[in-house]
N, C-alpha and C positions, 0 to 999 in steps of 0.2 A: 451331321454335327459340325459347325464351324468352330475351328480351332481358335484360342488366342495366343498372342503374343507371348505369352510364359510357355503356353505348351510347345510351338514354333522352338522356340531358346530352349527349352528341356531336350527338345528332341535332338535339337543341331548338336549340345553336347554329346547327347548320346553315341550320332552317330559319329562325332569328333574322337569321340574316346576309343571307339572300337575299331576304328581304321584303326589308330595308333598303335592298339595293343594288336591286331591284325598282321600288321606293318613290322611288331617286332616280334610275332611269334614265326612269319613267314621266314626273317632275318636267321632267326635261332634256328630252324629245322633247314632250312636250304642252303643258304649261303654261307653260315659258320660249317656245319657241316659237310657241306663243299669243296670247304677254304683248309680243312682241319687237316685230310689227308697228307698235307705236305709237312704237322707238326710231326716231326720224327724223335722225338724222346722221350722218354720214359717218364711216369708222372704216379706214385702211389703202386709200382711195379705193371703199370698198363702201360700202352702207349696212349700218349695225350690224347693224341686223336681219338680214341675209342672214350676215353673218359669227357671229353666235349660230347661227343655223341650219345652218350647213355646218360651222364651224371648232371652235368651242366645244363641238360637242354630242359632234363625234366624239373631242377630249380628253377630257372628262368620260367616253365606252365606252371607252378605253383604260384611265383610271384606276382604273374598277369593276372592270374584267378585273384589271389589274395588284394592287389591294386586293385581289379574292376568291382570285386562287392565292395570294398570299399567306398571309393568316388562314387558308384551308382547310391548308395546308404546315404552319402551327404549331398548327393544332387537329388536325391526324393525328397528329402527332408526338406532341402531348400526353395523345392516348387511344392510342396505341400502335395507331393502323392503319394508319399511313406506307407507303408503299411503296418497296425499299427500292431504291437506287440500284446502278445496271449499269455 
């Protein structure tokens, strides 16, 4: 099957979109995480750092989830591979 140029452009977003969100889920699990142990004060009767770790991280996978159907919703649409609604 020879590809054309829309399907090329669909794909490059795609895979543009998911390093990104890749890029910031890696950020949120490793490196705040990482970084968090030195926050030492109390936040909601926890220490920060454990509320970064359990509370925050799992916001931030909600919101990459909730962004990616999104954008992938208006980027089918806009190369016409939507699927179509039942």
């Amino acid at each position: 099957m020879q590809l054309t140029e829309r399907h090329r452009q669909y794909w490059q977003k795609n895979l543009r979109i998911t390093a990104v969100l890749l890029s910031i889920w890696f950020v949120v699990t490793f490196v705040v995480g990482f970084f968090a142990r030195d926050l030492n004060f109390t936040f909601f009767g926890w220490p920060f750092s454990f509320w970064v770790g359990s509370q925050g991280a799992l916001i931030v996978y909600c919101l990459i989830i909730w962004f990616y159907a999104r954008y992938m919703n208006r980027l089918d649409q806009e190369h016409g591979v939507a699927e179509e609604e039942v």
